[in-house]
C-alpha positions as CSV (number, residue, x, y, z in Angstrom):
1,X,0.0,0.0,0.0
2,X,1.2,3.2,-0.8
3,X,1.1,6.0,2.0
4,X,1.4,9.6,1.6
5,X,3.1,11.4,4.7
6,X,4.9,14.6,5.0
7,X,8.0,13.9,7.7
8,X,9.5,17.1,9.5
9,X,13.2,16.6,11.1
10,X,13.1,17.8,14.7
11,X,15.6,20.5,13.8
12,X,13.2,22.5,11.3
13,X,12.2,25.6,11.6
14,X,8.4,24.8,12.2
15,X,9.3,22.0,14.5
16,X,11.1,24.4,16.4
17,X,8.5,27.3,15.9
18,X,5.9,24.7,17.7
19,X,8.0,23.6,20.2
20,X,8.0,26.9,21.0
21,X,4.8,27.9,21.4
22,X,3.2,28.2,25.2
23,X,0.8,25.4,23.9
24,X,2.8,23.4,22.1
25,X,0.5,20.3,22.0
26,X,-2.4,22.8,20.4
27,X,0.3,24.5,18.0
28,X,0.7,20.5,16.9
29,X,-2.4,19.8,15.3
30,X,-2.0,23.0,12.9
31,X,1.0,21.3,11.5
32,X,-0.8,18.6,9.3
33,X,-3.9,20.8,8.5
34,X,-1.9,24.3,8.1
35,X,1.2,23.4,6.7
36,X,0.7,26.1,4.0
37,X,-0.3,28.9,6.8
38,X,3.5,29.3,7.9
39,X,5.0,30.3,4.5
40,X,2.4,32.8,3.1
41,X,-0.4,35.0,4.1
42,X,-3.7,34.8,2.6
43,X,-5.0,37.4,0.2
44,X,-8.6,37.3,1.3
45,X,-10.4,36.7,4.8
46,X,-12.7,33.7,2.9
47,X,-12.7,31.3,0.1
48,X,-15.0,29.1,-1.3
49,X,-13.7,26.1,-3.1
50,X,-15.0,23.0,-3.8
51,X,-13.4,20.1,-1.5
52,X,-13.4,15.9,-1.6
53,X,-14.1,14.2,1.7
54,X,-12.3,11.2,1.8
55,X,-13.8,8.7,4.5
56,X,-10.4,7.2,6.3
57,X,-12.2,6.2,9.8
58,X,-11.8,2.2,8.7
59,X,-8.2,2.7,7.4
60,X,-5.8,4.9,5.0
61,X,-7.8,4.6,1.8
62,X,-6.2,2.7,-1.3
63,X,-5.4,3.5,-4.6
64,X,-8.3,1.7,-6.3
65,X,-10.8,3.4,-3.7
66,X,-9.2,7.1,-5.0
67,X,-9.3,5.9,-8.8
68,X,-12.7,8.1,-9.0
69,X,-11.1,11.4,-8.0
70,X,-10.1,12.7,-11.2
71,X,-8.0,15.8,-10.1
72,X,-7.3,17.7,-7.0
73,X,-6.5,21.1,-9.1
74,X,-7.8,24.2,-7.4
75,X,-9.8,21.8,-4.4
76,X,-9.5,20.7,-1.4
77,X,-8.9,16.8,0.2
78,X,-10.3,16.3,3.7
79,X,-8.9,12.9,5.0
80,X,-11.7,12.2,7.8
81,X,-10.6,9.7,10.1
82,X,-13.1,10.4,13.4
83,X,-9.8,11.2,15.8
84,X,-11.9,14.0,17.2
85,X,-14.8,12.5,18.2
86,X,-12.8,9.6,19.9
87,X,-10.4,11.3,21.4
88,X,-10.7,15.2,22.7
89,X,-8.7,17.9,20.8
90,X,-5.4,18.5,22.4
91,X,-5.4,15.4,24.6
92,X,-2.2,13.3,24.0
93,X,-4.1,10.1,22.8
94,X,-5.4,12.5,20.1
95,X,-1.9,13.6,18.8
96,X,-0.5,9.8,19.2
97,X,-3.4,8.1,17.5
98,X,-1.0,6.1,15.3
99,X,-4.0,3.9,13.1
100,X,-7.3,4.4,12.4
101,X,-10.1,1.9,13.9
């Protein structure tokens, strides 16, 4: 199976930027969802854009289950995997959730 995962060394500067940070464990959990937020500044308070929810709460989704998604150009991909409603925001069981029931 093929896995997608962006891997920061502990020396980086957004690694170090979090560690940083008063709340460090809350400054975590923009890392995967606002990777993009620490090298530019939006232009506009909103958007609109059309997204793709992909349903990961029984595992990390395969290739032949994506094969419908014909382009991700100028959209957004939600990987849902339920982590929140299991496991409160924060919380270290949140941030160590390592698979997906």
């Amino acid at each position: 199976m093929q896995q997608l995962h962006i891997k920061l060394e502990v020396d980086s500067p957004l690694i170090q930027w979090v560690n940083a940070q008063a709340d460090s464990i809350g400054a975590r959990g923009h890392i995967g969802t606002h990777l993009d937020s620490y090298t530019v500044i939006p232009e506009k308070k909103e958007y609109q854009i059309n997204g793709i929810v992909v349903d990961c709460r029984g595992g990390m989704p395969s290739m032949e289950s994506t094969a419908h998604i014909d382009s991700l150009e100028n959209k957004a991909l939600i990987l849902y995997t339920g982590n929140l409603e299991q496991n409160y925001y924060g919380t270290e069981e949140y941030f160590k959730r390592s698979s997906i029931n």
